[in-house]
KEKOL-776211 format. One line per field, with one value per atom (N, C-alpha, C, CB): atom name; residue number from 1; x, y, z; residue in one letter. Coordinates in Angstrom, 2 decimals. Glycine has a CB too. Example, Ala and Ser with C-alpha at 12.3 -4.5 7.8 and 13.67 -1.06 7.14 Angstrom:
2
kemi <- [N, CA, C, CB, N, CA, C, CB]
midren <- [1, 1, 1, 1, 2, 2, 2, 2]
xx <- [13.19, 12.30, 13.20, 11.31, 12.85, 13.67, 12.90, 14.08]
yy <- [-5.69, -4.50, -3.30, -4.47, -2.25, -1.06, 0.03, -0.60]
zz <- [7.80, 7.80, 7.80, 9.05, 7.08, 7.14, 7.87, 5.72]
bado <- [a, a, a, a, s, s, s, s]
REM end
This chain:
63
kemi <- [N, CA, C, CB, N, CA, C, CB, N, CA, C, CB, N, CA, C, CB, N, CA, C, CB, N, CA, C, CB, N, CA, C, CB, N, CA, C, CB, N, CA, C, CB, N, CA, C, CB, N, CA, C, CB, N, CA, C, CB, N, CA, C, CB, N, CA, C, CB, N, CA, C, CB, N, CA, C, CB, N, CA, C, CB, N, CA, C, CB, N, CA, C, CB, N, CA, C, CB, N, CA, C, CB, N, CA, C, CB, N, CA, C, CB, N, CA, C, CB, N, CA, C, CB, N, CA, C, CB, N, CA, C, CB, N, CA, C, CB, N, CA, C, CB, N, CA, C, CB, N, CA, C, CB, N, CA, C, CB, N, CA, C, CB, N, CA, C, CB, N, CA, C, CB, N, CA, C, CB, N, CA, C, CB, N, CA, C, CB, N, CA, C, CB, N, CA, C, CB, N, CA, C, CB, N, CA, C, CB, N, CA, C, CB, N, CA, C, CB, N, CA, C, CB, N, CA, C, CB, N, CA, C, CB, N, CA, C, CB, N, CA, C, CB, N, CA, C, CB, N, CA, C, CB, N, CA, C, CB, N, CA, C, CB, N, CA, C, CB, N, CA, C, CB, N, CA, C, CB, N, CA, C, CB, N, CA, C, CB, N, CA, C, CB, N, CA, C, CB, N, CA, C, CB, N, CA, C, CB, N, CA, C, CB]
midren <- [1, 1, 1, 1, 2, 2, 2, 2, 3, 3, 3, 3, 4, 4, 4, 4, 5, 5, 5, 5, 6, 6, 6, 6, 7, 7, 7, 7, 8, 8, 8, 8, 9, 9, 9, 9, 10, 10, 10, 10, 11, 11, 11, 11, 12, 12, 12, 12, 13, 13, 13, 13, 14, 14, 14, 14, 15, 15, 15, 15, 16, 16, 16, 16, 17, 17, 17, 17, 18, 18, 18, 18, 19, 19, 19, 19, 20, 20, 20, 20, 21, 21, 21, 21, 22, 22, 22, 22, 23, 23, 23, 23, 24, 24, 24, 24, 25, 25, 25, 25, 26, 26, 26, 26, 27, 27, 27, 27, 28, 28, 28, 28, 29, 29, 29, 29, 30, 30, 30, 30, 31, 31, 31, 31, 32, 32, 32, 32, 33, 33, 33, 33, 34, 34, 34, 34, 35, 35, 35, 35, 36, 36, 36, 36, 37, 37, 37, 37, 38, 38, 38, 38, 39, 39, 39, 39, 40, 40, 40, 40, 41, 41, 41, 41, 42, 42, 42, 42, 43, 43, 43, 43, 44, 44, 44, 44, 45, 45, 45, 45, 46, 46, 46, 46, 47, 47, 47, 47, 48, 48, 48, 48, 49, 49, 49, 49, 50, 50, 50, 50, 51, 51, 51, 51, 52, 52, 52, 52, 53, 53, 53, 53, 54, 54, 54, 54, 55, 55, 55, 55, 56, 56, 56, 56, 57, 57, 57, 57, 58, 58, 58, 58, 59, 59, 59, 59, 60, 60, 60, 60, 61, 61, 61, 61, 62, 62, 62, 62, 63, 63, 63, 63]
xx <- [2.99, 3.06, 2.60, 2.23, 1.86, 1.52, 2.58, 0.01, 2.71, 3.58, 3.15, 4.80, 4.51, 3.39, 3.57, 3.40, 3.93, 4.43, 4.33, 6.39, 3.42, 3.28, 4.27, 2.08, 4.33, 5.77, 5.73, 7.10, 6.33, 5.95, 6.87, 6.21, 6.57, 7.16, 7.37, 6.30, 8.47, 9.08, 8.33, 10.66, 8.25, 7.69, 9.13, 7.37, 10.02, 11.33, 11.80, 12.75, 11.26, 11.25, 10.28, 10.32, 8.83, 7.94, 7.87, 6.95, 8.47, 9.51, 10.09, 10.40, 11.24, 11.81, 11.61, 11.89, 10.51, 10.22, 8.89, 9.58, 8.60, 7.90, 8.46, 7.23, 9.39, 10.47, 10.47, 10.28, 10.30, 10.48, 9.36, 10.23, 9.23, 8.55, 9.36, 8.09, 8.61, 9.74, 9.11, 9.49, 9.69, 9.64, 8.32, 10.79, 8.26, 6.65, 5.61, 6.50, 5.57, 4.25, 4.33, 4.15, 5.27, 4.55, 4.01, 5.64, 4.69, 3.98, 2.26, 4.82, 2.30, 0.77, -0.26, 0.75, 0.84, 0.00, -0.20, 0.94, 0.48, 0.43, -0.52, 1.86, -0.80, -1.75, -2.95, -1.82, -3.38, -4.44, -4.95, -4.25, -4.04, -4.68, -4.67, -4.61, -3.82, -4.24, -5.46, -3.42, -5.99, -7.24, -8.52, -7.15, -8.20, -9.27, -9.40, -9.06, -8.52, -8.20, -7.72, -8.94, -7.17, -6.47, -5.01, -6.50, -4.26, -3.68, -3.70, -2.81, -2.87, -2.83, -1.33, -3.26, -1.58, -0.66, -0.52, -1.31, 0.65, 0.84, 1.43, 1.68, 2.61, 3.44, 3.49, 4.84, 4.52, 4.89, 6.02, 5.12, 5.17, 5.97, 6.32, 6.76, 5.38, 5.39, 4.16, 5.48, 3.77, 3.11, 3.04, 3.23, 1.36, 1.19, 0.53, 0.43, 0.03, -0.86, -2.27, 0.19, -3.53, -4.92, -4.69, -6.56, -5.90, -6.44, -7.40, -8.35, -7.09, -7.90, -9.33, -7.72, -10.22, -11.40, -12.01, -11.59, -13.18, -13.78, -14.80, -14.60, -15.04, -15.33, -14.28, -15.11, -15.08, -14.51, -14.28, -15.51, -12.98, -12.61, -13.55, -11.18, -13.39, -14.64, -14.26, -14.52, -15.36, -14.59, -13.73, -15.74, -12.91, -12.04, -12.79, -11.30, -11.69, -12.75, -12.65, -12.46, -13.40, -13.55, -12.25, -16.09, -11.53, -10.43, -11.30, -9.04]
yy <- [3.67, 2.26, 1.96, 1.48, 2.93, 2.51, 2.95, 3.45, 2.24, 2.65, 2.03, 2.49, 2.38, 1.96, 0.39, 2.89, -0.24, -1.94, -2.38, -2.19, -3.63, -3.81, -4.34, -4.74, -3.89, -4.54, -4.58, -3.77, -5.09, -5.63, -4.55, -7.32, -4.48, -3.44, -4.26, -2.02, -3.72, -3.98, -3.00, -3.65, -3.52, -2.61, -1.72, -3.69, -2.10, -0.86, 0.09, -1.65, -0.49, 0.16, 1.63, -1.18, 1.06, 2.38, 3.38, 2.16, 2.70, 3.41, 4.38, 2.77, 4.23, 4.63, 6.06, 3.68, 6.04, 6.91, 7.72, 5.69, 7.17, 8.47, 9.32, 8.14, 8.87, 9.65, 9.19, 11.11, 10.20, 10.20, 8.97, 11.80, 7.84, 6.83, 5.63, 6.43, 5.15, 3.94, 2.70, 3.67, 1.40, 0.69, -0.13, 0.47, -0.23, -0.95, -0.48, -1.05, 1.23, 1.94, 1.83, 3.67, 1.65, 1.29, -0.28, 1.46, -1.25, -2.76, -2.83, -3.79, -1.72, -1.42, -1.13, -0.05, -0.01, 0.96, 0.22, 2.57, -0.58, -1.63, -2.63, -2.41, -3.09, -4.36, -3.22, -5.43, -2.24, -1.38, -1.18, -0.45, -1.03, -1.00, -1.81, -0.18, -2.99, -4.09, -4.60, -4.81, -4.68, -4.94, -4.13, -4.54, -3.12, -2.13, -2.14, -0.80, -3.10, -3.09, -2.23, -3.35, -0.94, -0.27, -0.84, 0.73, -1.53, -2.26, -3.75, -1.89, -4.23, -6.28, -6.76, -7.59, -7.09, -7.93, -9.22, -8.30, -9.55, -11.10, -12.11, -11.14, -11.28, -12.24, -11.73, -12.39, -12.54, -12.16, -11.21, -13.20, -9.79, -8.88, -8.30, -9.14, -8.68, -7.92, -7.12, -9.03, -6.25, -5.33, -5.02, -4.59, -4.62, -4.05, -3.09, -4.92, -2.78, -1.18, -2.41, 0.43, -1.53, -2.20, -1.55, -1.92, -2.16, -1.44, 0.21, -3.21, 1.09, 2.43, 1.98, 3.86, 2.51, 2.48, 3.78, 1.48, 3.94, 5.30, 5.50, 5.48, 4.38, 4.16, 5.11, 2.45, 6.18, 7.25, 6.42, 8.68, 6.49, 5.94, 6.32, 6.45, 5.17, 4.97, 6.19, 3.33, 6.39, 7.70, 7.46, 8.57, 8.06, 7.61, 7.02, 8.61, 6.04, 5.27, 6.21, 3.50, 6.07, 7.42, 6.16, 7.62, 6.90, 6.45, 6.27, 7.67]
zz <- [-6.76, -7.05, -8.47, -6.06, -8.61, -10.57, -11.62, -11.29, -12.67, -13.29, -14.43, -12.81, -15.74, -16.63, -16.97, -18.02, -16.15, -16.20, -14.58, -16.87, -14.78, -12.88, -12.75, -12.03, -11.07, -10.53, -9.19, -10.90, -8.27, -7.02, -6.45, -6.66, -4.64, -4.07, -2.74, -4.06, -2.15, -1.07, 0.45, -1.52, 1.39, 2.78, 2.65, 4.69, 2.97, 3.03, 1.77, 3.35, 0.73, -0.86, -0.62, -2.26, -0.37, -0.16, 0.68, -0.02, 2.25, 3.03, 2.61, 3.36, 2.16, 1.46, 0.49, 1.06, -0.16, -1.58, -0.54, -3.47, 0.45, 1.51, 2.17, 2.52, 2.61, 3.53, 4.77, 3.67, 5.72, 7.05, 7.65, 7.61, 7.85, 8.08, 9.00, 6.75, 9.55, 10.41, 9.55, 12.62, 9.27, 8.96, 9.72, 8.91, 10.50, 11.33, 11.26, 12.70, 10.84, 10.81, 9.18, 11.62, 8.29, 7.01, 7.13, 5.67, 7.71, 7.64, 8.00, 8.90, 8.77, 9.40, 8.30, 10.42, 8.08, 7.10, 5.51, 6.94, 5.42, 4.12, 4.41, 3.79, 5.68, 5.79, 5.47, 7.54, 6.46, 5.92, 4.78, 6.08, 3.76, 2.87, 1.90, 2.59, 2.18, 1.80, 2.24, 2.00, 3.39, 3.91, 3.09, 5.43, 2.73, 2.14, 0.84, 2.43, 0.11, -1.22, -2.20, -1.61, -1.58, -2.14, -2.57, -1.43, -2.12, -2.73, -2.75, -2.54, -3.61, -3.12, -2.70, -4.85, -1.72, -0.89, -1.85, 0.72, -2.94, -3.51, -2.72, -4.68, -1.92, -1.35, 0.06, -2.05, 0.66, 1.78, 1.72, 2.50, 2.12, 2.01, 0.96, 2.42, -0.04, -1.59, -1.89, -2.86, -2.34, -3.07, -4.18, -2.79, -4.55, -6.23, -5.99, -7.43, -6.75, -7.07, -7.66, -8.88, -7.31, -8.06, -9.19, -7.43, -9.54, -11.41, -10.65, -12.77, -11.29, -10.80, -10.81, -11.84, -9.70, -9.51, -9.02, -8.75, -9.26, -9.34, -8.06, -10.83, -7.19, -5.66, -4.93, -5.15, -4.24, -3.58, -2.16, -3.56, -1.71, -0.30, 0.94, 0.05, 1.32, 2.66, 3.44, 3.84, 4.53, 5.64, 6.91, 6.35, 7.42, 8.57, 9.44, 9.25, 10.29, 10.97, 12.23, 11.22, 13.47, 15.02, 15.78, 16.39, 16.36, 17.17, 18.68, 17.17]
bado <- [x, x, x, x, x, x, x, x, x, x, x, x, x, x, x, x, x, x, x, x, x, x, x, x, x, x, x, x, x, x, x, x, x, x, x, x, x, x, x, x, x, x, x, x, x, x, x, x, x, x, x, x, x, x, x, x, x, x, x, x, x, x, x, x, x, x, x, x, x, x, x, x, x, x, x, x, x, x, x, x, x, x, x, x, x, x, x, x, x, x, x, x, x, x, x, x, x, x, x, x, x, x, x, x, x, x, x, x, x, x, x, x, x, x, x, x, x, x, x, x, x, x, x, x, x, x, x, x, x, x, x, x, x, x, x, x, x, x, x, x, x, x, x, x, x, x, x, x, x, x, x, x, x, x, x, x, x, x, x, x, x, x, x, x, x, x, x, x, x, x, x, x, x, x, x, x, x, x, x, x, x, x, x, x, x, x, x, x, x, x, x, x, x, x, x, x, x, x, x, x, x, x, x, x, x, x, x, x, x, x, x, x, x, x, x, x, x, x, x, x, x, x, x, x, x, x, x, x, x, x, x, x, x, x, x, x, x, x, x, x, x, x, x, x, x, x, x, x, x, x, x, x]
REM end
């Protein structure tokens, strides 16, 4: 998602450039980390990349 000019991303776009993924487990997987601030949710149904941060990601959560 970073590049060298920001730009917004589509749920079926990132889909897409992962591969093998269903469309509902990325919407999931996009609120996640929108929730965690790894990325920002602008719109409905749009995406950016953050500014890099040097905060090592939290640990998995226990199922």
């Amino acid at each position: 998602m970073r590049t060298l000019r920001p730009c917004s991303w589509r749920p079926r776009d990132i889909a897409y450039h992962l591969g093998d993924i269903t469309l509902g487990t990325m919407y999931r997987q996009l609120s996640r980390w929108a929730e965690s601030g790894l990325i920002l949710k602008i719109g409905s149904g749009l995406y950016t990349a953050t500014t890099h941060s040097q905060t090592p990601l939290p640990r998995p959560r226990k199922r």
